[in-house]
C-alpha positions, 0 to 999 in steps of 0.5 A: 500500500503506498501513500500519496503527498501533495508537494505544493509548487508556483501558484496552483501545482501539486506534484505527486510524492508517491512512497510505500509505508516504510520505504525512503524511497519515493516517486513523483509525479509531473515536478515542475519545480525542481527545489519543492522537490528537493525540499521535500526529499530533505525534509523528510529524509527520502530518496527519489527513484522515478519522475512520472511525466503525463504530458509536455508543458513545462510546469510539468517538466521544467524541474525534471533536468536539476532533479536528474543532474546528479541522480540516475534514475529513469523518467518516465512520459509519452512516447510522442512527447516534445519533452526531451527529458523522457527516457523510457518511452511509454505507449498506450496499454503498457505497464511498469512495475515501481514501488512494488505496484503496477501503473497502467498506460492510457493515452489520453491525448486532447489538453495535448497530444502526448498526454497519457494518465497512470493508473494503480488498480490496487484498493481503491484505485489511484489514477494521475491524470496530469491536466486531463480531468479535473475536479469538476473540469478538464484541460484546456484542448490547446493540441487535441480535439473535443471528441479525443477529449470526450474518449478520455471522459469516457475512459475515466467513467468506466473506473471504478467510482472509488477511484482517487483522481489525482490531477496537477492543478488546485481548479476546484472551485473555478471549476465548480462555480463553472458547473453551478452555472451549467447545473443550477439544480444540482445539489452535489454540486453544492454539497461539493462547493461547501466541501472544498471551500472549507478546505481551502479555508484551511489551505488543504488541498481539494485532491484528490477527488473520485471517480464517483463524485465527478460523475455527480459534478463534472460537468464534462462527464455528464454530456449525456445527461439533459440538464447539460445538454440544455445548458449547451444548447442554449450557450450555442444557441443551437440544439445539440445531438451528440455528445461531442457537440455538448462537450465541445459547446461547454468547453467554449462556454468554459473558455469564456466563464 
């Protein structure tokens, strides 16, 4: 069983801090800041072993050349990606085995196109979605399309709802005042603002999240229910007919919220 720690970085970054109970050694997630790191490794007496990278943008990757100048250890990302720091290139579908424990490969392209996620499928799951799915939101489409996006949606949907979702930024309550406004009714949605503003009064993070409760909130996993298909069509002042094209509407709306 390993435990996962938010490592704090810029304005609104976590980078993951993954560790085994009982083990100095520990694995991080997408460090963008290489001396939040190091601050973490000193302060607690640890050693890094592995980066895991989810996709290119340098709040992602631009600590991963300090970190590594004086250790030899293997970075993992996208086989695809323009990051150059990656040294074991990973496909969709592939597996590595760290810390005692299986990360599975999905290809998640859309907030970019070398975007993977990590998933661990111990009890209850964890999966690292870097900027893909959000609590309550998704990633910008800066590089992919919203169907690519939507697949992805897709493909977090079928976890389990008890899956923590640990992902890169602390959007919480942006994105949820975004899905009050797409679900007015919805009081989940509620539930969750009051959840997370209490957190964040006490400056804990928001993460991770579940599976099962963004199922309830986000609503760029409820394209196919009626009160967001609504809300869609009359941001694009047009009725919509397919998942995508109510993705793609509230992704816009998002853009301009």
């Amino acid at each position: 069983m390993f435990t996962v720690t938010p490592i704090p970085a810029f304005s609104d970054n976590y980078i993951w801090a993954i560790s085994m109970n009982g083990d100095d050694k520990i694995i991080v997630v997408d460090p963008g800041d290489a001396q939040a790191v190091e601050q973490y490794l000193t302060r607690n007496n640890l050693t890094l072993s592995a980066i895991l990278i989810t996709h290119h943008h340098n709040d992602h990757t631009g600590g991963v050349a300090e970190l590594t100048a004086h250790r030899d250890i293997s970075i993992y990302g996208p086989a695809n990606s323009p990051f150059k720091g990656i040294t074991t290139a990973l496909r969709n579908g592939d597996e590595i085995e760290l810390l005692g424990s299986t990360f599975k490969v999905r290809e998640i392209p859309g907030h970019t196109l070398d975007h993977i996620s990590y998933l661990v499928e111990s009890e209850p799951a964890q999966i690292f979605c870097g900027d893909t799915l959000f609590l309550a939101g998704c990633g910008r489409l800066f590089e992919g399309t919203a169907k690519q996006m939507l697949q992805a949606m897709h493909y977090f949907a079928q976890l389990a709802d008890d899956t923590e979702v640990y992902c890169t930024h602390e959007y919480s309550l942006a994105n949820l005042s975004f899905a009050a406004a797409v679900e007015p009714d919805n009081k989940e949605i509620q539930l969750a603002i009051k959840d997370c503003t209490l957190l964040r009064e006490q400056n804990k993070p928001t993460l991770p999240t579940s599976i099962g409760q963004e199922k309830k909130t986000n609503p760029f996993m409820r394209t196919d229910q009626d009160a967001v298909i609504n809300a869609a069509s009359a941001f694009g002042a047009k009725r919509l007919h397919s998942e995508v094209e109510v993705f793609a509407s509230i992704r816009e709306w998002k853009n301009q919220f």
